[in-house]
C-alpha positions in Angstrom: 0.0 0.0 0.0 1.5 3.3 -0.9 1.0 6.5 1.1 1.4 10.2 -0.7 3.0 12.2 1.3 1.5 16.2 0.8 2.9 19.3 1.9 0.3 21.4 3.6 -1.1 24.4 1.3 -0.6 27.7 2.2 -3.1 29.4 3.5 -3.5 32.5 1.8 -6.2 34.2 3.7 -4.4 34.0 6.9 -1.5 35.0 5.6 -2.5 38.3 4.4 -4.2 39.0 7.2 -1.2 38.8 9.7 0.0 42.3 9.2 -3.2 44.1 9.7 -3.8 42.0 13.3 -0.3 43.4 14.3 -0.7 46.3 13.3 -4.5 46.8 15.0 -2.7 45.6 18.4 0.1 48.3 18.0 -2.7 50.8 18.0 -4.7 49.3 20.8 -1.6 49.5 23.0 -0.7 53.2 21.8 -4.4 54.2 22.7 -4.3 52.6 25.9 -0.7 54.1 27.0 -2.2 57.9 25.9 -5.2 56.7 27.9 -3.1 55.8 30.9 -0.5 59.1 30.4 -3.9 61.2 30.5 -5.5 60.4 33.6 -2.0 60.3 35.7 -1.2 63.5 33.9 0.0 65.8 37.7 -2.6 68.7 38.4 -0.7 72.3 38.5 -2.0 72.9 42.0 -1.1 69.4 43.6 2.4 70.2 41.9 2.9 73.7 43.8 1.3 72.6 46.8 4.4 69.6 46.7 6.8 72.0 46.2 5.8 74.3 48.7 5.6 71.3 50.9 9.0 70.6 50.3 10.2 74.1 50.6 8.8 74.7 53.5 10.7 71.7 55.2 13.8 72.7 54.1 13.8 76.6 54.4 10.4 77.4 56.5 10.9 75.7 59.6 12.0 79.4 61.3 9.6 81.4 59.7 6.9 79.0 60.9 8.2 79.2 64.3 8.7 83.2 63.8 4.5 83.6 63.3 3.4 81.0 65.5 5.1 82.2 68.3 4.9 85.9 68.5 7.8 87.5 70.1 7.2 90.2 71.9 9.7 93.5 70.9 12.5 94.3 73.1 14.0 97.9 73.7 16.7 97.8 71.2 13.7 96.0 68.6 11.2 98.8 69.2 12.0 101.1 66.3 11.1 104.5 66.0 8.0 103.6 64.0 7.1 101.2 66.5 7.4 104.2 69.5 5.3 106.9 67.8 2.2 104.1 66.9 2.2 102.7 70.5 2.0 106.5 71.7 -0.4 107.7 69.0 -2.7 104.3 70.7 -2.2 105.8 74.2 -3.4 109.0 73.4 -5.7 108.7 71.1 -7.3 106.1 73.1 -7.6 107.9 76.0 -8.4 111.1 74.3 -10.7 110.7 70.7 -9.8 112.7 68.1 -6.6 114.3 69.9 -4.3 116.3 67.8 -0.8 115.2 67.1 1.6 115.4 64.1 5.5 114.5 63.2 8.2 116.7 62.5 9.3 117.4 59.0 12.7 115.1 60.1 10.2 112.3 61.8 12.0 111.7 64.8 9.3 113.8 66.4 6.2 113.6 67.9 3.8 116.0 69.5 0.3 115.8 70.9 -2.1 119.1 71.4 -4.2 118.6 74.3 -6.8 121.1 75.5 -5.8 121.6 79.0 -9.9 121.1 79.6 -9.5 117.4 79.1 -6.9 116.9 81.7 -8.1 119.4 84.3 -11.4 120.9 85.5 -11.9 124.2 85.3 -9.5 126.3 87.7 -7.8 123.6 88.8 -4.4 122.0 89.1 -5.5 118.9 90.1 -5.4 116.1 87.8 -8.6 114.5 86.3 -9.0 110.8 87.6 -9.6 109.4 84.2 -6.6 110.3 82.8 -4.4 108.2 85.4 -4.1 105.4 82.5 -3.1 108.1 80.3 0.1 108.7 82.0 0.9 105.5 82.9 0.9 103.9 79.8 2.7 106.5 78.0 5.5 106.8 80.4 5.3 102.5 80.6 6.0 102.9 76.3 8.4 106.0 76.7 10.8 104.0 79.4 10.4 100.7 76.6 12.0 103.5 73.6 14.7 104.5 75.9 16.1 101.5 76.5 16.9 101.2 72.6 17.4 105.1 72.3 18.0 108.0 74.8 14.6 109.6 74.2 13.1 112.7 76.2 9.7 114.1 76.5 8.7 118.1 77.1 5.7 119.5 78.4 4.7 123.2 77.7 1.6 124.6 78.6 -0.1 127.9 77.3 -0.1 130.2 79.9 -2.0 133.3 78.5 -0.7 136.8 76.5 1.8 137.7 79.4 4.4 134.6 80.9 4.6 134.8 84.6 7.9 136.0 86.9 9.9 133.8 88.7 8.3 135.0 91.5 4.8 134.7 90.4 5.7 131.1 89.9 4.4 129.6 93.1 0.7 130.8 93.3 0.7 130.3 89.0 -1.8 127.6 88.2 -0.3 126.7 85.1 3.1 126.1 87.0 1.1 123.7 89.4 -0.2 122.4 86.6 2.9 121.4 84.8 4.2 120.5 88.2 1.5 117.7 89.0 1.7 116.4 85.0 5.4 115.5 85.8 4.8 114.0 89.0 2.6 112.0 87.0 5.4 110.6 84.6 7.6 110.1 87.3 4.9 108.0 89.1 5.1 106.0 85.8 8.7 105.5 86.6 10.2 108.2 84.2 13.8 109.5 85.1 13.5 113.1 85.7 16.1 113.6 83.1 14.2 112.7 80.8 11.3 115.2 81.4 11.4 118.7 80.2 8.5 121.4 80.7 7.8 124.7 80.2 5.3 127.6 79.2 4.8 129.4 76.2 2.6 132.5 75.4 -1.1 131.7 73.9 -4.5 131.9 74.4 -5.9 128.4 72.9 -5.4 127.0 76.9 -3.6 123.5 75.0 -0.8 121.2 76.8 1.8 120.1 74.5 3.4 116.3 74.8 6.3 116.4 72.7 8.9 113.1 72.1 12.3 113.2 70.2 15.3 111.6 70.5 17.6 113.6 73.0 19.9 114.3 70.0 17.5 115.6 67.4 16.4 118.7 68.9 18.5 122.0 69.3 15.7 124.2 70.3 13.4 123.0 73.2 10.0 124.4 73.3 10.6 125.9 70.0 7.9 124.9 66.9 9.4 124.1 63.7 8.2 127.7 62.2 10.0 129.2 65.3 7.3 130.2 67.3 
């Protein structure tokens, strides 16, 4: 019995289709890598908020301690910025809509007070109310000299004509300059630091004035002259 022996035909319509199955996968793979890079793509925002992260562990650490913990200002710290806001608070506090203003240089500061809202009328004594008043101010004026030797001057109007030396003791505005710096020194203010005096006027107004002991020639003297 013979066997033929056949080679197995070629079959031509799997053949031809090979390439286009390849290539179909290639595509289905590309599509779902894009698919995959699209939704991992990194959000803008998460990206800084990372970065800041990591920032702030290497290089924030002191500035986060610096805000959460508030230091409180020492005398040499308390700039002169610093000095004139605390005092304008004080006053303006204590007194609404009190007059004050800066020197041209700005190392000076001056209140106007009407001599009615620290005394009653035609007295020397001291209104009550005003006892926080000095305290405080002489409390932030000893702070400020700690950093800088800083004075303070009181001048009170005292009418058309000034009074004689010996008209000084039974002179109510003398009295009353002498119980406003007994009120500073209460406070705790050197006496060398307090400077008073009385200038010619009618508009009855006390005068608060702070400078740095070296920034002022003229005591008592305006910046016009007067």
């Amino acid at each position: 019995m013979t066997v033929d022996l056949y080679a197995p035909e070629k079959n031509e319509k799997y053949g031809a289709n090979t390439p286009i199955i390849y290539v179909s996968l290639y595509f289905l793979l590309l599509a779902f890598f894009i698919y995959l890079h699209s939704i991992s793509e990194p959000k803008e925002e998460k990206v800084q908020q990372v970065i800041g992260s990591i920032d702030f562990a290497f290089k924030g650490i002191k500035q986060k301690q610096a805000t959460s913990e508030p230091k409180e200002l020492t005398g040499d710290e308390l700039g002169l910025a610093v000095f004139h806001a605390q005092l304008k608070k004080v006053y303006e506090t204590a007194i609404p809509l009190i007059e004050s203003k800066v020197n041209q240089a700005g190392d000076e500061l001056q209140f106007v007070v009407p001599v009615s809202q620290l005394f009653s009328n035609q007295s020397a004594i001291l209104r009550n109310t005003r006892d926080a008043l000095f305290s405080d101010a002489a409390m932030v004026l000893i702070k400020r000299s700690h950093a800088a030797p800083t004075d303070m001057e009181i001048l009170i109007d005292a009418g058309e004509i000034l009074p004689t030396s010996a008209e000084l003791k039974d002179n109510i505005n003398a009295m009353r300059l002498s119980n406003l710096v007994e009120s500073f020194l209460d406070g705790g203010v050197p006496a060398r630091n307090i400077f008073i005096g009385m200038k010619s006027g009618q508009t009855n107004n006390v005068y608060f004035r702070f400078y740095l002991r070296s920034s002022t020639k003229r005591q008592f003297r305006d910046e016009d002259g007067g």
